[in-house]
Backbone as a ProteinNet text record, in pm:
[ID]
protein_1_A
[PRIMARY]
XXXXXXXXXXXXXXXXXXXXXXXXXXXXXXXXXXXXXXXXXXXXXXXXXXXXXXXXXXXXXXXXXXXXXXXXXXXXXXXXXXXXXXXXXXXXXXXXXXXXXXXXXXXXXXXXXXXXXXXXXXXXXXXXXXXXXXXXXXXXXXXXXXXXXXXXXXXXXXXXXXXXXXXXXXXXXXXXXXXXXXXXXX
[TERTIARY]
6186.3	6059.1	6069.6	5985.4	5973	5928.7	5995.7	6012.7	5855.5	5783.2	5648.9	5665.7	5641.4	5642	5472.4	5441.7	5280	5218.4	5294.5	5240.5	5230.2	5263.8	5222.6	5029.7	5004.4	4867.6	4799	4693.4	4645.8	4551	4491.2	4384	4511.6	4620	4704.8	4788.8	4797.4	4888.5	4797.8	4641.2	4587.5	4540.5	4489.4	4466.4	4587.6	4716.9	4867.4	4936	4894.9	4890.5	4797.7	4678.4	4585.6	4549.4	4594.8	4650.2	4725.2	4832.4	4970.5	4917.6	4843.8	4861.6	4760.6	4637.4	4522.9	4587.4	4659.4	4687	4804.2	4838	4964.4	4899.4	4773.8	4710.4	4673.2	4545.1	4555.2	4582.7	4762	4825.1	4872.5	4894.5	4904.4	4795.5	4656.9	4570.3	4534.3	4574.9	4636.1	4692.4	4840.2	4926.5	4867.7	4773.1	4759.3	4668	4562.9	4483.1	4553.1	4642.4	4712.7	4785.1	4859.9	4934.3	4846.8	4694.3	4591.6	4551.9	4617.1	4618.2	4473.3	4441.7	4321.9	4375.4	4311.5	4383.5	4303.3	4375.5	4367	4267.9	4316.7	4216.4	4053.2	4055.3	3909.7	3849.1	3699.1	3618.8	3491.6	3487.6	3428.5	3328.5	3243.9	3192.4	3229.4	3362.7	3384.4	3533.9	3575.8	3708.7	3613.8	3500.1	3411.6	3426.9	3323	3334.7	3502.7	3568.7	3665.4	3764.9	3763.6	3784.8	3718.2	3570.5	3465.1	3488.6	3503.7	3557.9	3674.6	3769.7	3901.3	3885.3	3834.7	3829.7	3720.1	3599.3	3516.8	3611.9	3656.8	3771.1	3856	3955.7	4074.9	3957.6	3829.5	3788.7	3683.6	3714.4	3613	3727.2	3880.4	4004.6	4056.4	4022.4	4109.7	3985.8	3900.3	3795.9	3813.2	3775.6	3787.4	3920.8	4002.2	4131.5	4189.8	4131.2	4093.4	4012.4	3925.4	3765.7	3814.4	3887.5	3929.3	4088.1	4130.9	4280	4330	4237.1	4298.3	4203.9	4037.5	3943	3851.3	3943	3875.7	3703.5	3737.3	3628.2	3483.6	3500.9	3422.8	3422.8	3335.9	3390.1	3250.7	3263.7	3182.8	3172	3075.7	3040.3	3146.9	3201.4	3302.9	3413.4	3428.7	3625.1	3620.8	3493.1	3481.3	3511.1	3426.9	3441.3	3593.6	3680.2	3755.3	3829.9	3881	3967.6	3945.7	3814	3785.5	3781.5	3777.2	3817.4	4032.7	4061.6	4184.5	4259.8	4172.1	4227.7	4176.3	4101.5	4077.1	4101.8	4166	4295.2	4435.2	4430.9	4595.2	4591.3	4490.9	4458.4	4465	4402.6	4398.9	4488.4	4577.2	4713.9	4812.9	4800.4	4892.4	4856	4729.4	4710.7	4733.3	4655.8	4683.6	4802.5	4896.8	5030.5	5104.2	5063.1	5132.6	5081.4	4985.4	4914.9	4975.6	4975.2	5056.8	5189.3	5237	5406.9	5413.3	5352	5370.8	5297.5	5220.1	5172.3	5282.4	5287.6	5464.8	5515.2	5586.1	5730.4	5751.5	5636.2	5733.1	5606.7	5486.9	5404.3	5317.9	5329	5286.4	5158.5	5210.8	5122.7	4972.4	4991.7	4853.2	4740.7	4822.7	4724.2	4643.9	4771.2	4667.5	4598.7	4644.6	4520.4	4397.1	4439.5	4292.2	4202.8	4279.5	4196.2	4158.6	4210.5	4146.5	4038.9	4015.1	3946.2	3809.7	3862.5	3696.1	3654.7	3723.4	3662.6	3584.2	3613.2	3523.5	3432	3454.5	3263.9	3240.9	3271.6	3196	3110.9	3254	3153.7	3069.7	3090.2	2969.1	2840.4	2853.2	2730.4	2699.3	2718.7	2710.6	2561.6	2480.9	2329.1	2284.3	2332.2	2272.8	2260.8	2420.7	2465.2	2412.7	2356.2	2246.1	2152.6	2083.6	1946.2	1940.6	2002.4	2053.4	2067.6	2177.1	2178.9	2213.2	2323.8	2246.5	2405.3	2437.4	2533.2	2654.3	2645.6	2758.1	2826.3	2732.8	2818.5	2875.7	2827.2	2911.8	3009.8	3017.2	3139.9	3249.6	3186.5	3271.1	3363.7	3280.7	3358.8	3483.3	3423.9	3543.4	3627	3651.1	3774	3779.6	3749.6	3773.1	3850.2	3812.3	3906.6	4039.9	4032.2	4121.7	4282.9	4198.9	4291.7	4334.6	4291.5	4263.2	4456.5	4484.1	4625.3	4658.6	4772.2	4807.9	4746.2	4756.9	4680.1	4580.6	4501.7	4348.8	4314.1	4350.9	4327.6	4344.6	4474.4	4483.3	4413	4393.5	4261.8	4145.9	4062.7	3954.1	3944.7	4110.6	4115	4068.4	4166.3	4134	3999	3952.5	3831.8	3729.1	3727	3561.6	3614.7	3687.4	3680.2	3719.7	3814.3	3837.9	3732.5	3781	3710.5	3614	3492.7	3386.7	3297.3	3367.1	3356.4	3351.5	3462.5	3513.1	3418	3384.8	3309.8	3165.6	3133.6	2950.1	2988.9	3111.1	3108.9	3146.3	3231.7	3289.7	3170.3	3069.4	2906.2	2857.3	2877	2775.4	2876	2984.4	3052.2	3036.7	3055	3101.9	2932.8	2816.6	2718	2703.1	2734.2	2742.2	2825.1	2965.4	3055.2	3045.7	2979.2	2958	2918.8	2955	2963	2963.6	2899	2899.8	2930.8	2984.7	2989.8	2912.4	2895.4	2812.1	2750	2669	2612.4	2536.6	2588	2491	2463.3	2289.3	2212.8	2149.6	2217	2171.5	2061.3
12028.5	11968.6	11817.6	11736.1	11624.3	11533.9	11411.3	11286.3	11255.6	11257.3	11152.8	11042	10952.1	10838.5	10740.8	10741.3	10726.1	10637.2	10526.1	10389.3	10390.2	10574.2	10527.9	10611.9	10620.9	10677.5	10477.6	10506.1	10379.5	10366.9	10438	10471.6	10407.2	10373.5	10334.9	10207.8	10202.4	10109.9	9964.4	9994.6	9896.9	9802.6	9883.1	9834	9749.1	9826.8	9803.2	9645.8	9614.5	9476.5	9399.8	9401.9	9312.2	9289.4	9401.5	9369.3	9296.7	9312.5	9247.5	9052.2	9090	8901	8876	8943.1	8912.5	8896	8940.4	8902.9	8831.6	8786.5	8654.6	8537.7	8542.8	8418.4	8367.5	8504.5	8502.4	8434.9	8490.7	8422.7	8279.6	8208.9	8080.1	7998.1	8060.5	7997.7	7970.3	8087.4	8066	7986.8	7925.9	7812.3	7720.9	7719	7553.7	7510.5	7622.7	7567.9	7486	7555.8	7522.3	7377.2	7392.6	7260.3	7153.9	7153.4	7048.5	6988.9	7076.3	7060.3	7147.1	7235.8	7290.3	7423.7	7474.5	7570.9	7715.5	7819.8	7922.7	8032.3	8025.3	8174.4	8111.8	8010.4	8011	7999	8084.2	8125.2	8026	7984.6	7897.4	7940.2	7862.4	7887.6	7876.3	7764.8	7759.4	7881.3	7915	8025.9	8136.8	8190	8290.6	8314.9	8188.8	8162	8218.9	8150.5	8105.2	8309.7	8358.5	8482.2	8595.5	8537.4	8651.1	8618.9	8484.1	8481.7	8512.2	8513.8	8579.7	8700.1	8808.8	8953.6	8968.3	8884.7	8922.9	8938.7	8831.3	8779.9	8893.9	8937.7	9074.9	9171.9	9204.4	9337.4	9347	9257.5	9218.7	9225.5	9192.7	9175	9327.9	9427.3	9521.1	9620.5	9638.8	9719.7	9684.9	9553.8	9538.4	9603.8	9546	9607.8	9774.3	9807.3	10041.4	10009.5	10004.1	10018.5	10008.7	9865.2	9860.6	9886.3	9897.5	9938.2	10077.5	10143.7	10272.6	10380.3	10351.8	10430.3	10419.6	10380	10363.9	10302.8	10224.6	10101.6	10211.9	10283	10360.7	10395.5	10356.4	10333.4	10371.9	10505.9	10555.5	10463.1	10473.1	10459.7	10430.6	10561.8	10630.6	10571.7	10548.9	10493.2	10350.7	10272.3	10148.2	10118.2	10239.6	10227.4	10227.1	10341.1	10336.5	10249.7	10196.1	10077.1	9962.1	9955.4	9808.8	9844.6	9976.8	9950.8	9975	10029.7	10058.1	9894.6	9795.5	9700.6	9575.5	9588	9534.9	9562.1	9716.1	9745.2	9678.2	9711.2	9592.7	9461.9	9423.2	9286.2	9248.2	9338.5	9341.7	9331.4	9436.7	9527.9	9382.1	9359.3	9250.2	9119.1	9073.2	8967.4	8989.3	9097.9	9128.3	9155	9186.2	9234.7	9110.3	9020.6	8894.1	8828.3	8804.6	8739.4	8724.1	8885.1	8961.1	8928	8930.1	8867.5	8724.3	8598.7	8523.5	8461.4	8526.7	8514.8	8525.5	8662.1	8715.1	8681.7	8680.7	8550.4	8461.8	8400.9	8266.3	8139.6	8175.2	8044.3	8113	8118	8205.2	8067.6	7951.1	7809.8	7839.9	7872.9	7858.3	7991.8	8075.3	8162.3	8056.2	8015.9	7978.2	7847.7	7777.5	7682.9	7738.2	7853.1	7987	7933.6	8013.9	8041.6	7895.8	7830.1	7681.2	7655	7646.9	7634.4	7709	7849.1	7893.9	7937	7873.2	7855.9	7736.5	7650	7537.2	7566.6	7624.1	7671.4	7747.8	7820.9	7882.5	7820.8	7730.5	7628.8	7547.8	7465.4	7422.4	7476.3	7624.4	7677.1	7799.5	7748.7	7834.9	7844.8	7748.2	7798.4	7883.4	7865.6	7957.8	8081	8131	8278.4	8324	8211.2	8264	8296.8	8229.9	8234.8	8405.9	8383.8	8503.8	8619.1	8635	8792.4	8724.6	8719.7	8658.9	8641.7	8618.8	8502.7	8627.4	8713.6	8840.2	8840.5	8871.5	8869.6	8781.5	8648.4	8512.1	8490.8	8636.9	8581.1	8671.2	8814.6	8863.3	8792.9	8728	8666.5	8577.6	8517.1	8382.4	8493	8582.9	8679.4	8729.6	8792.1	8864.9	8759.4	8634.1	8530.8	8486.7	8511.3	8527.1	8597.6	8734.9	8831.3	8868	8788.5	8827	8800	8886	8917	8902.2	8906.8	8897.6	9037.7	9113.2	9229.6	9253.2	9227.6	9162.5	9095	8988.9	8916.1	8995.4	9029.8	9127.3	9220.2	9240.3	9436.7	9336.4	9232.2	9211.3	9133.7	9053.3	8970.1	9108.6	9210.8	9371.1	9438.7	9449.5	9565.7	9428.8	9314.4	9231.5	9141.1	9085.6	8998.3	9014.7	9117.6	9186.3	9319.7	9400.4	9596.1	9578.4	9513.2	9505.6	9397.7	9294.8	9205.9	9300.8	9338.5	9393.9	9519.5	9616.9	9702	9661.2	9576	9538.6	9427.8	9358.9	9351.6	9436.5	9555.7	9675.2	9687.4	9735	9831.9	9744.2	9633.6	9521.4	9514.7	9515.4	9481.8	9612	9705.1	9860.4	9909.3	9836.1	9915.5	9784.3	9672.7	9596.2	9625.7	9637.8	9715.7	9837.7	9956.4	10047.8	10077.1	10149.5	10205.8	10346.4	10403.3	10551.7	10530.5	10663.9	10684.1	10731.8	10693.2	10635.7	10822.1	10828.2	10990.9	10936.7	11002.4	11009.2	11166.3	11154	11272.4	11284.7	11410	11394.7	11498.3
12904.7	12872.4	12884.8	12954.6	12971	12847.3	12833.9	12729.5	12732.9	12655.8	12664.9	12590.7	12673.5	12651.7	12615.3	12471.3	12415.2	12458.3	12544.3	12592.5	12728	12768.2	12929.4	12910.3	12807.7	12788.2	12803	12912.8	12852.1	12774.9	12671.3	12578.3	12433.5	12456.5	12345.9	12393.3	12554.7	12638.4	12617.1	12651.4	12686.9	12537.5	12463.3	12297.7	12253.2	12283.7	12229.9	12251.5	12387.5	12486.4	12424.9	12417.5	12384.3	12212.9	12167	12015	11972.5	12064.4	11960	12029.2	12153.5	12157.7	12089	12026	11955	11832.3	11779.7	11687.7	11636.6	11721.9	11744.4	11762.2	11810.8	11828.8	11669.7	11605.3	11524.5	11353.7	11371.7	11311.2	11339.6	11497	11522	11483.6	11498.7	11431.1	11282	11185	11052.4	11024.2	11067.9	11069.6	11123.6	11209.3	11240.3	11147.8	11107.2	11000.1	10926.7	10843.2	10751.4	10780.2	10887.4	10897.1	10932.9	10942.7	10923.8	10812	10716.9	10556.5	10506.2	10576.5	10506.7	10486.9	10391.1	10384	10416.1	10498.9	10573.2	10516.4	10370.9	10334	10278.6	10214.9	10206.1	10325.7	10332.4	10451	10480.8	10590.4	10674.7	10803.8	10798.4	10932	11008.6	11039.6	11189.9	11181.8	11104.6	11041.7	11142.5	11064.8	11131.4	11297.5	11284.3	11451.3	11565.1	11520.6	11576.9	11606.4	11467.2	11458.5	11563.1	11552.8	11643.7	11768.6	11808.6	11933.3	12015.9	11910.1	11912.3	11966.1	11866.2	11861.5	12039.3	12014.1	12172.5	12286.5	12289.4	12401.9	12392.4	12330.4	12343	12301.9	12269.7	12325.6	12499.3	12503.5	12680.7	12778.4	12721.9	12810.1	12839.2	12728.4	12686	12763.6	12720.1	12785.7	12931.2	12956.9	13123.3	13165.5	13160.9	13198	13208.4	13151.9	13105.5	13217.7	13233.4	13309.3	13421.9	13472.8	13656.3	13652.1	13578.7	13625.8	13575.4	13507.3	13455.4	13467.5	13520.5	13502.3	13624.6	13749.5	13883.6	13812.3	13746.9	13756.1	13638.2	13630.7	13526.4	13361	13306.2	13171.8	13091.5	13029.5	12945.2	12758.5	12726.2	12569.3	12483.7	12478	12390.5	12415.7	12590.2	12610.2	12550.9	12565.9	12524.4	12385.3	12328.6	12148.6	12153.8	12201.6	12159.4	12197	12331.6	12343.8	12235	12256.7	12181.6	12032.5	11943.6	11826.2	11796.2	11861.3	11857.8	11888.5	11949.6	12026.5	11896.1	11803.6	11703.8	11540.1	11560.6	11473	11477.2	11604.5	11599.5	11538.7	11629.1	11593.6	11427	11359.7	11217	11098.4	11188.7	11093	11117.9	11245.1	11245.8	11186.8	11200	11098.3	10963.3	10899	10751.3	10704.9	10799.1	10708.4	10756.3	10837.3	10852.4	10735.2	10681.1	10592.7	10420	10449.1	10295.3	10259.9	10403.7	10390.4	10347.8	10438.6	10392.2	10270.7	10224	10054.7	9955.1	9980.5	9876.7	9847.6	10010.7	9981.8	10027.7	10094.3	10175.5	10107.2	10073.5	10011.2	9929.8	9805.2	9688.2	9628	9665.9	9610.4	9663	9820.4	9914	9844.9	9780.9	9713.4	9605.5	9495.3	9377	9407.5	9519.3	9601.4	9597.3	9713.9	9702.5	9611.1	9490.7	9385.1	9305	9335.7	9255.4	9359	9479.9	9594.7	9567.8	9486.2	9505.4	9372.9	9270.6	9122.4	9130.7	9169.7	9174.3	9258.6	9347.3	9446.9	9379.1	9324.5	9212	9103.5	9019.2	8898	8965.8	9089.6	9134.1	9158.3	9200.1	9223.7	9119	9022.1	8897.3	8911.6	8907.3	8857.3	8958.3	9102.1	9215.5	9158.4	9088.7	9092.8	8986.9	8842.9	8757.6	8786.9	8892.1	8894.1	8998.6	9092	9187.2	9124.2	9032.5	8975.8	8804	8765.5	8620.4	8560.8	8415.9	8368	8398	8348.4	8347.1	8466.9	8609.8	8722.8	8795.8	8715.7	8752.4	8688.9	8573.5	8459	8557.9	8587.2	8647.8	8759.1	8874.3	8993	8996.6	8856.2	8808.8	8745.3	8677.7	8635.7	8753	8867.6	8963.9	9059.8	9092.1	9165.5	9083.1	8992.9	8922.3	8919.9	8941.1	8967.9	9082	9222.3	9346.5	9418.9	9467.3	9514.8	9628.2	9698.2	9829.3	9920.2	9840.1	9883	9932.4	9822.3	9820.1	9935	9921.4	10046.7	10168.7	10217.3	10316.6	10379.7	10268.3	10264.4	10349.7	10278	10314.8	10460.1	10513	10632.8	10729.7	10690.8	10752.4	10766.6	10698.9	10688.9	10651.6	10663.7	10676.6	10785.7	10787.7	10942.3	11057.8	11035.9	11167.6	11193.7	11091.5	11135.2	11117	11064.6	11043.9	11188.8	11152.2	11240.8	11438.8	11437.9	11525.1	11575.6	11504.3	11544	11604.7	11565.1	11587.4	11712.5	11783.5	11887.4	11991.9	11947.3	12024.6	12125.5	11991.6	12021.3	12144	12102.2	12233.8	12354.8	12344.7	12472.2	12548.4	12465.1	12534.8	12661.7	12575.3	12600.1	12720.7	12706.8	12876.5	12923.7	12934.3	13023.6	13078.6	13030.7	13042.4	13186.6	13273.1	13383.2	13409.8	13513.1	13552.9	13695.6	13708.6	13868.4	13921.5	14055.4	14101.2	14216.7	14205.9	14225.4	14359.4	14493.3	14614.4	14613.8	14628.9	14643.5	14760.7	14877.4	15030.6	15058.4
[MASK]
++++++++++++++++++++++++++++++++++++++++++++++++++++++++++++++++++++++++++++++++++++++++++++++++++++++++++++++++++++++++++++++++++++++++++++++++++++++++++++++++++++++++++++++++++++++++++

């Protein structure tokens, strides 16, 4: 019986490639934040930006690349979803568990920065979050930033700025990339 080898599938080859550099960039972009002196985890508009363009770019690279090099140039709905969410999992797993590590153990400070960072946007915008929903769930947030972990953080770089993020450009790229073959009727 013959060896299979999972990375000569390109439904895992092509995600696998454009993951691991999506999310090497990623993390270089994490560090440079940082070594600008700002710091990485509080969330920004141009943080946003910079992320969505990330993820567009390795799911437009990763889809294209399936589509003309693995799918004689044809590329249904579904192969799209899937390259481009499988290709924004990587991207994810590898930022977030890069993220988690160096929280842990290598700069435990840049967390409780974090959290001094967004207690004060908080106490500054205390009356917003009264007037908005009311004194209790502003009491909650300031105990909830509080308690907020390397974990924490992780989970949400994962499942809100990437998987979330990531899916609602999948949908748009997949449905412009999208291709059929091409049917002559004589």
């Amino acid at each position: 019986m013959a060896k299979s080898n999972i990375f000569q599938n390109p439904y895992l080859l092509v995600p696998f490639k454009y993951g691991v550099v999506g999310g090497v960039l990623s993390i270089i972009l994490f560090f440079v934040v940082y070594l600008l002196g700002e710091n990485p985890l509080v969330p920004n508009h141009l943080d946003f930006f910079v992320n969505s363009i990330i993820l567009l770019v390795f799911i437009i690279f990763s889809i294209r690349e399936f589509r003309i090099s693995y799918n004689s140039n044809i590329l249904h709905f579904l192969q799209g979803i899937t390259i481009g969410i499988l290709t924004v999992i990587i991207i994810g797993l590898i930022t977030s568990i890069s993220m988690y590590v160096y929280l842990t153990y290598f700069n435990y400070d840049l967390l409780n920065s974090y959290k001094e960072i967004m207690d004060e946007q908080l106490r500054t915008n205390k009356e917003t979050y009264i007037e908005q929903f009311d004194e209790n769930i502003f009491n909650m947030l300031i105990v909830e930033n509080q308690r907020i972990s390397p974990i924490k953080l992780a989970q949400n770089e994962f499942l809100k700025k990437k998987l979330l993020v990531g899916f609602f450009v999948t949908i748009i790229v997949s449905v412009i990339m999208r291709r059929s073959p091409v049917v002559i009727n004589k």
